[in-house]
C-alpha positions as CSV (number, residue, x, y, z in Angstrom):
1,X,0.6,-8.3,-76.3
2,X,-0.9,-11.3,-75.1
3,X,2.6,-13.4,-75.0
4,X,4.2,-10.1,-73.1
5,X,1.2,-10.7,-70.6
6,X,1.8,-14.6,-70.5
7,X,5.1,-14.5,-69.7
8,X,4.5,-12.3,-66.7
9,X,2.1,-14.2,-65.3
10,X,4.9,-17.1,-65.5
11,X,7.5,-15.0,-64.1
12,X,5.4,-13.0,-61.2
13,X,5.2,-15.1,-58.2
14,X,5.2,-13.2,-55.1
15,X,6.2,-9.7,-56.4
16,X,6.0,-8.2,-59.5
17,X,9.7,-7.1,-60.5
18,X,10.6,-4.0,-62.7
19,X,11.3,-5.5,-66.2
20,X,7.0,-7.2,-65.5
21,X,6.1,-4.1,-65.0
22,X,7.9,-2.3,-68.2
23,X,6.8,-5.1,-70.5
24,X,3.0,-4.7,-69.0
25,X,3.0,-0.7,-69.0
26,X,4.3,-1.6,-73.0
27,X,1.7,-3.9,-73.6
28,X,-0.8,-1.9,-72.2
29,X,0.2,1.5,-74.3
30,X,0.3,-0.4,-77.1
31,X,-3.1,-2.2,-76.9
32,X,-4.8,1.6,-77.0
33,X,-2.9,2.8,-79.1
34,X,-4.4,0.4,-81.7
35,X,-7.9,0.8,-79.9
36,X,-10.3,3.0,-81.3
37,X,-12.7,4.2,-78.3
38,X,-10.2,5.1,-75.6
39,X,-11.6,6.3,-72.5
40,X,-9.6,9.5,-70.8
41,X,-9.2,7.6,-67.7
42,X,-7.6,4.7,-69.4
43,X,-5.1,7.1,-71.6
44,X,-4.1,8.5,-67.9
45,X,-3.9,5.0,-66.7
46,X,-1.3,4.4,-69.6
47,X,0.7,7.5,-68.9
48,X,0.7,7.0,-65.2
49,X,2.4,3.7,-65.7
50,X,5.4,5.4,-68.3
51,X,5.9,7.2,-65.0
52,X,6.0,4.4,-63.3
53,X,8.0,2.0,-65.1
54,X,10.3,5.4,-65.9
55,X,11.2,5.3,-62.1
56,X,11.2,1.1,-62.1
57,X,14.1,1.7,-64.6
58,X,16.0,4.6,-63.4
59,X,16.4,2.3,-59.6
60,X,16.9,-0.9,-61.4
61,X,19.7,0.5,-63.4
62,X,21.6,1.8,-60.3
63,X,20.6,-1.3,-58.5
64,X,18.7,0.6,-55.6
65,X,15.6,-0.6,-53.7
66,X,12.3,0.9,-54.1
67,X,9.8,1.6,-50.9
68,X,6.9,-1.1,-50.3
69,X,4.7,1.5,-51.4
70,X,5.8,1.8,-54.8
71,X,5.2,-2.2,-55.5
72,X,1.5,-1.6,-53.8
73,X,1.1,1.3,-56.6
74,X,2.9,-1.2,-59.3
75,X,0.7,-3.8,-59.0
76,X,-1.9,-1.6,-60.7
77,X,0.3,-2.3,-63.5
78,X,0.6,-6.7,-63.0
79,X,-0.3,-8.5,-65.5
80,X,-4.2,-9.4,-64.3
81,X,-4.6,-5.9,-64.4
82,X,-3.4,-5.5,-67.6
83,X,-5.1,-8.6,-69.0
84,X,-8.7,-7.5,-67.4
85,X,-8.3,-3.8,-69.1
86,X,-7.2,-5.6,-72.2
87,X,-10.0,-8.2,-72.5
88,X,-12.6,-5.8,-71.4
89,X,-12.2,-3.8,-74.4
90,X,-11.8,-6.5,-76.7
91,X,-15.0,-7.3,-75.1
92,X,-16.7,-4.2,-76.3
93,X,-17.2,-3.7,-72.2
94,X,-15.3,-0.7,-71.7
């Protein structure tokens, strides 16, 4: 997980593109999957973003734009987001 999230951080520069945010909405699923205490807000966090990255997917395949509004909901799903949720229950913090 952490080398999904460091190569996003590489690759996101002014935007975050489609394949960042289905390799950060993967990372993110998978972390609480393997974690053992995880809050309900956090599993609709997770399946928010399958949504998400589900509609990233289905434009990037037919090569269409997305509205500005769906990159201001997406970046809920960059990688410093992910990385915070991911060290903060490490952590024990959340």
């Amino acid at each position: 997980m952490i080398s999904l999230i460091l190569l996003d951080l590489l690759v996101e520069k002014k935007y975050i593109s489609r394949p960042a945010i289905w390799t950060n909405v993967a990372a993110i699923n998978l972390h609480l999957y393997e974690y053992q205490f995880v809050s309900e807000w956090f599993t609709w966090y997770a399946n928010i973003g399958i949504l998400v990255v589900g509609l990233a997917l289905y434009t990037y395949k037919f090569d269409e734009s997305l509205p500005d509004w769906y990159y201001t909901l997406a970046w809920a799903y960059s990688s410093i987001p992910i990385a915070a949720i991911a060290d903060f229950t490490w952590s024990g913090a959340l």
